[in-house]
C-alpha positions in Angstrom: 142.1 -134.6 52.6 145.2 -133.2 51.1 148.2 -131.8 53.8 149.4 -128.4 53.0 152.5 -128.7 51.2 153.9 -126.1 53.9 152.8 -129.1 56.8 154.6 -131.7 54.9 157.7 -129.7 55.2 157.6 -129.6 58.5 156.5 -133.4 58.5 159.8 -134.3 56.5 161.8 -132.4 59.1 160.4 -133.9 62.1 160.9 -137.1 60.4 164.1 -136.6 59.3 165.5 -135.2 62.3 164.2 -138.2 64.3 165.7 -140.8 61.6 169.1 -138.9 62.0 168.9 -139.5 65.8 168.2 -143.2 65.6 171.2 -143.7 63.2 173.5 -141.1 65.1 173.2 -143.0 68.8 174.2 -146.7 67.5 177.4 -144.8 65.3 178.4 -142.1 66.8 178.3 -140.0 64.7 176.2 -137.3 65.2 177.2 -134.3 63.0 177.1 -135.9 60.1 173.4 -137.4 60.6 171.7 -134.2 61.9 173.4 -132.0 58.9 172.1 -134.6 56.1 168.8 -134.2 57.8 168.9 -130.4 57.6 170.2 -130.8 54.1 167.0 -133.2 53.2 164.5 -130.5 55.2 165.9 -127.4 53.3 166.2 -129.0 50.2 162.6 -130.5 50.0 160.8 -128.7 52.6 162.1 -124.7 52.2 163.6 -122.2 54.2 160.9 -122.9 57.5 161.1 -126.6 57.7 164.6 -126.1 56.9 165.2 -123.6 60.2 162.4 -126.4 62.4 164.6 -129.0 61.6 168.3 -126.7 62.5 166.2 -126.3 65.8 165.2 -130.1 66.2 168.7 -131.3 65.7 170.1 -128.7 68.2 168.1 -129.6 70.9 168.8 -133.3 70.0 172.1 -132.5 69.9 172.9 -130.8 73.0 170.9 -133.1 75.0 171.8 -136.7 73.6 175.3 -136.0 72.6 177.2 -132.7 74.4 175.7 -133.1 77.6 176.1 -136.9 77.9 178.7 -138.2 75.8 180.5 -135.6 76.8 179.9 -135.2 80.7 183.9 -134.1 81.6 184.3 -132.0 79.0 185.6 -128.1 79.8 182.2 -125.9 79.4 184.2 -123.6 76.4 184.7 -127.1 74.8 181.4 -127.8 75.0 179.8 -124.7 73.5 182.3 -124.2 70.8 181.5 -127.8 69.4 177.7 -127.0 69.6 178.5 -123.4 68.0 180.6 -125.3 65.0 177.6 -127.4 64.1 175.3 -124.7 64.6 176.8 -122.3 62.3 176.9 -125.6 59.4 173.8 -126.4 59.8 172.6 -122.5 59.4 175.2 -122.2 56.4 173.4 -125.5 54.8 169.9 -124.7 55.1 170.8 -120.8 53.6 172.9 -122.3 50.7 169.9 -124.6 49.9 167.4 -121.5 50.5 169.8 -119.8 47.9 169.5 -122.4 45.6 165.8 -123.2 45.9 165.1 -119.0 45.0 168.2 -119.4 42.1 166.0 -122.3 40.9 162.4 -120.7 41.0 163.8 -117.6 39.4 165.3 -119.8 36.4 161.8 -121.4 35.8 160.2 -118.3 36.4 162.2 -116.8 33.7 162.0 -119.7 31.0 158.6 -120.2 31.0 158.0 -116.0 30.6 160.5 -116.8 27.4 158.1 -119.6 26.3 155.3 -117.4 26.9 157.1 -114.5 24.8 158.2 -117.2 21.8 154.5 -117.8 21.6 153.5 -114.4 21.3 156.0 -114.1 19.1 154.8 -116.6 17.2 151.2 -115.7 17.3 152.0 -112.4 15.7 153.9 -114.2 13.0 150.7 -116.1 12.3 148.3 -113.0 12.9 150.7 -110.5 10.3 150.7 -113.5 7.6 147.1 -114.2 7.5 147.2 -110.9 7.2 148.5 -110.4 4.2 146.4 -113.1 3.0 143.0 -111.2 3.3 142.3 -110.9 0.0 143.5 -114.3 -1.0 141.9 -116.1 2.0 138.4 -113.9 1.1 138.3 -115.5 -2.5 138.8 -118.9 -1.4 136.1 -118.5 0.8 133.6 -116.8 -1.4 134.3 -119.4 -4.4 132.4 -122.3 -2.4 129.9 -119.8 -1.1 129.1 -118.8 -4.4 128.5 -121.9 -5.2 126.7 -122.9 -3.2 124.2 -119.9 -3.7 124.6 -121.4 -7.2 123.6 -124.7 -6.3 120.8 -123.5 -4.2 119.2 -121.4 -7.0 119.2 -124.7 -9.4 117.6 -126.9 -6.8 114.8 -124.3 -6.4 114.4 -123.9 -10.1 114.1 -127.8 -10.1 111.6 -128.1 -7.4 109.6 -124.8 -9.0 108.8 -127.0 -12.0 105.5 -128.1 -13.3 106.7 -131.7 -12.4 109.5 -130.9 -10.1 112.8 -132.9 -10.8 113.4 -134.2 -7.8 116.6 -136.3 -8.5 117.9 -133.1 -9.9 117.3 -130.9 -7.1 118.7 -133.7 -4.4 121.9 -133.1 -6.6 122.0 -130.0 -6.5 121.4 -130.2 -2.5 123.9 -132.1 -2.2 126.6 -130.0 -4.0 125.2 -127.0 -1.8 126.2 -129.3 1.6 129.4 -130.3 -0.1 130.0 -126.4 -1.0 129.3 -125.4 2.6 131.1 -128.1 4.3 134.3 -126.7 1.9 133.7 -122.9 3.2 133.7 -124.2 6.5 137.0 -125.8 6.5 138.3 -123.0 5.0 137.0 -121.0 8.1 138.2 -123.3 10.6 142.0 -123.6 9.5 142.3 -119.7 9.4 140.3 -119.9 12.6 143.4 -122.5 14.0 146.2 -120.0 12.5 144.7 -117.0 14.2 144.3 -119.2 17.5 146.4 -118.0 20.9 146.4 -120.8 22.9 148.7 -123.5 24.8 150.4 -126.2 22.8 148.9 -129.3 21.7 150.9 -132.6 21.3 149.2 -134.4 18.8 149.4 -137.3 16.0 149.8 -135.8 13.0 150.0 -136.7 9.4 152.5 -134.3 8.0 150.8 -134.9 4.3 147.3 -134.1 5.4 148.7 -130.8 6.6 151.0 -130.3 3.2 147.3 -130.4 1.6 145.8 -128.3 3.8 148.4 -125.3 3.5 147.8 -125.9 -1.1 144.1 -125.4 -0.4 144.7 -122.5 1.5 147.3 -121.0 -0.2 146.1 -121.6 -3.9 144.1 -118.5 -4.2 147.5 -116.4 -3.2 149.3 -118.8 -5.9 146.5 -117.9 -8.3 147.1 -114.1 -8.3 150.7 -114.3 -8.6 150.3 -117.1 -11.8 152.5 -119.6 -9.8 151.9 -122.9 -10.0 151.1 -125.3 -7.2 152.8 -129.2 -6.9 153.3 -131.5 -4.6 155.3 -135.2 -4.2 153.7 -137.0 -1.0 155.3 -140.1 -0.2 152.0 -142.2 1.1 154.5 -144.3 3.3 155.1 -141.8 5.8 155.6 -142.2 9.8 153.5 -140.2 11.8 154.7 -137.5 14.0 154.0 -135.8 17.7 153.7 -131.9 17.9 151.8 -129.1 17.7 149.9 -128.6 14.7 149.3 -125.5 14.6 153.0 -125.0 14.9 154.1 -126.5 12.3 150.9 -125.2 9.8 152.5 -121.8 10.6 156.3 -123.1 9.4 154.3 -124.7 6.5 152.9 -121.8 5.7 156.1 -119.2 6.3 157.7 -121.3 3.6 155.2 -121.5 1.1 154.7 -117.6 1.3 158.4 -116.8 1.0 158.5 -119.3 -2.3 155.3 -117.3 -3.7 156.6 -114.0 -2.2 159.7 -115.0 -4.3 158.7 -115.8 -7.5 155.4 -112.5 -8.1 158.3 -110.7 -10.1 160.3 -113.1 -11.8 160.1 -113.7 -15.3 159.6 -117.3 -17.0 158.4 -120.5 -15.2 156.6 -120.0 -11.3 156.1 -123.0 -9.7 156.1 -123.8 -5.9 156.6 -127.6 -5.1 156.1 -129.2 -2.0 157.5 -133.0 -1.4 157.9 -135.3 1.9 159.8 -138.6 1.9 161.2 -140.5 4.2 164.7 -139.6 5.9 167.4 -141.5 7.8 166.8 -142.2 11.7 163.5 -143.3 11.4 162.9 -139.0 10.1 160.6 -137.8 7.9 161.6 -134.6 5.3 159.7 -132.2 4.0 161.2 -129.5 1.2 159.5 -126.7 -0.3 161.5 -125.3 -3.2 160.3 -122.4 -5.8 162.0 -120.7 -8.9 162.1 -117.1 -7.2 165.0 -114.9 -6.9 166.8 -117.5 -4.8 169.1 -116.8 -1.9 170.9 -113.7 -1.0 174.3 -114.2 -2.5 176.9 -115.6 0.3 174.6 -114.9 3.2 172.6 -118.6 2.5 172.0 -119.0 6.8 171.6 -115.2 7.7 168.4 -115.8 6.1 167.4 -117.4 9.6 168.6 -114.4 11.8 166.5 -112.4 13.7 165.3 -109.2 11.9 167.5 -109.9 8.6 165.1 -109.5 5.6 165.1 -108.7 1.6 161.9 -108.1 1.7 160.9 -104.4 1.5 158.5 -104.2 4.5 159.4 -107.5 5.9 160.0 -108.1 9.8 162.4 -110.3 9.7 161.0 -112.9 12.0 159.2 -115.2 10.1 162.5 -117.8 9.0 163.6 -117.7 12.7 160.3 -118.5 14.2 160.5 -121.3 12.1 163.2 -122.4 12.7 162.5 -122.3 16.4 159.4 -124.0 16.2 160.9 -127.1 13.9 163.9 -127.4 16.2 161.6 -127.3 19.3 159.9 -130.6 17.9 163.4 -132.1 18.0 163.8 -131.1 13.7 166.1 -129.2 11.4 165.6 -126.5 9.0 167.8 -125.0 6.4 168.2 -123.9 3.0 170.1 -124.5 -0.2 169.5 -123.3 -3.7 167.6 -124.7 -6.1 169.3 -124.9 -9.3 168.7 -123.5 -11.9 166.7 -120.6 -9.9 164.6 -120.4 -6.9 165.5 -121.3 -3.0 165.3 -125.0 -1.6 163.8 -125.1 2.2 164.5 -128.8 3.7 163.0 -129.6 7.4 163.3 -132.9 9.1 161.2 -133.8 12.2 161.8 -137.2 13.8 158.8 -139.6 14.4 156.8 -139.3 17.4 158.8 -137.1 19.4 158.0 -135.4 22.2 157.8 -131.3 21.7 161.1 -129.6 23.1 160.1 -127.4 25.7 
């Protein structure tokens, strides 16, 4: 059975008090052994096993020490040295009750701002998916179609005279294939609109890279911008959240799109990870938009600054929060001769921040 953590408070002040007695009689020195013990019982124990063990060590006090090491001593003498070490071992355990509450209230307080950053964040993801509805719809009607497609021919193939029946198990199997593609669709926007605690995890930032293209290229499509990508297949692994850092994946790629709908000339939106120093891996995600606002290259990752017309603001410094969180960098530098240049770094197999 498990003891109340309350019991084992009192527990560690009995045996604490009883420890500083043994070492106090052979020394001498019994202030300093019944204070540590009321330091240990506060600090571990709380404010009640902290005030038992004040109690213990006074009555251990008074009868072991004042009473009969001290038999001649003047009966003012006597009380005021018991009253000294009663008022520091009253002033220890409140100073540790103070610092025990100062402590609770600091993780109290920290994890309500984690829980806030990942609301935060959540609405990031929620408002950009958003925006991607009619996008996200036609990349998840193109395999459906399909499919439908697919389905049609294998009846037609089975309706014959003399059905074809290596035809129609084609055409079966593209309809599985076409499915299976609709479904993954489904699921990463499922992950993106997800609320839920983090996930450490292996991940593979270039299988992510590809599945932020697939989901994006419909949005790409209806701007006529141009998708590439420069994977280095050597690549470490790294530890985080992966739905974190799909959402900075996909902040970036949006801005570069976002970026380039009104620009005249060549739209293209490249994506490339390599290796960095320090055992790092980079990933940069450039576009030939409108590039960044002139002398104000870093406010771009404020809170609440935005050139976009109904913009919020927040997306860049979610980002930047989530990539730094994982131990990362993220910054920006123009992309000559036109467009933005997002870098982030991410060392391998780190542990997520808190």
């Amino acid at each position: 059975m498990k003891i109340p953590f309350k019991l084992q408070g009192y527990g560690l002040a009995t045996i604490s008090c009883g420890a500083a007695l043994a070492i106090a009689r052979p020394i001498d020195a019994p202030s300093s052994c019944f204070l540590l013990a009321v330091t240990v019982s506060s600090l571990f124990g709380g404010l009640g096993p902290g005030l038992f063990s004040v109690a213990l060590s006074a009555l251990a006090f008074d009868h072991y020490f004042l009473r009969s090491e001290f038999p001649q001593a003047t009966e003012s003498a006597t009380y005021l040295r018991f009253a000294v070490f009663l008022a520091a071992a009253l002033l220890i355990t409140g100073l540790m009750e103070i610092k025990r509450r100062v402590e609770e209230s600091r993780n109290r307080f920290e994890e309500e701002l984690r829980r806030a950053n990942a609301d935060l964040a959540h609405v990031n993801r929620v408002t950009a998916m958003g925006e991607l509805t009619a996008s996200l719809a036609h990349e998840v009607r193109q395999p459906i179609t399909a499919a439908v497609t697919d389905a049609n021919t294998c009846m037609r193939w089975l309706s014959r005279d003399h059905p074809d029946v290596e035809e129609a198990r084609e055409a079966a199997l593209r309809v599985v294939k076409d499915v299976s593609r609709a479904t993954e669709i489904v699921t990463r926007i499922r992950q993106l609109f997800k609320k839920g605690a983090l996930q450490h995890e292996l991940i593979d930032m270039n299988d992510l890279i590809r599945e932020m293209i697939a989901l994006l290229r419909s949005q790409g499509t209806r701007y006529s911008v141009s998708m590439r990508t420069e994977l280095s297949e050597d690549l470490p692994q790294i530890m985080g959240d992966r739905v974190q850092l799909q959402q900075v994946l996909m902040n970036l790629m949006i801005n570069g799109i976002e970026a380039m709908k009104d620009v005249d000339g060549r739209r293209e939106l490249a994506v490339k990870s390599q290796r960095a120093e320090d055992e790092q891996l980079m990933v940069s995600v450039s576009d030939t938009g409108v590039g960044l606002p002139s002398q104000q290259g870093d406010q771009i990752f404020n809170a609440f600054f935005t050139t976009k017309p109904h913009g919020t603001g927040m997306g860049l410094r979610i980002s930047r929060s989530i990539v730094e969180s994982h131990g990362g960098r993220l910054w920006a530098t123009v992309n000559p001769p036109r467009g933005a240049l997002f870098h982030l770094t991410l060392p391998r197999k780190t542990e997520t921040h808190e």
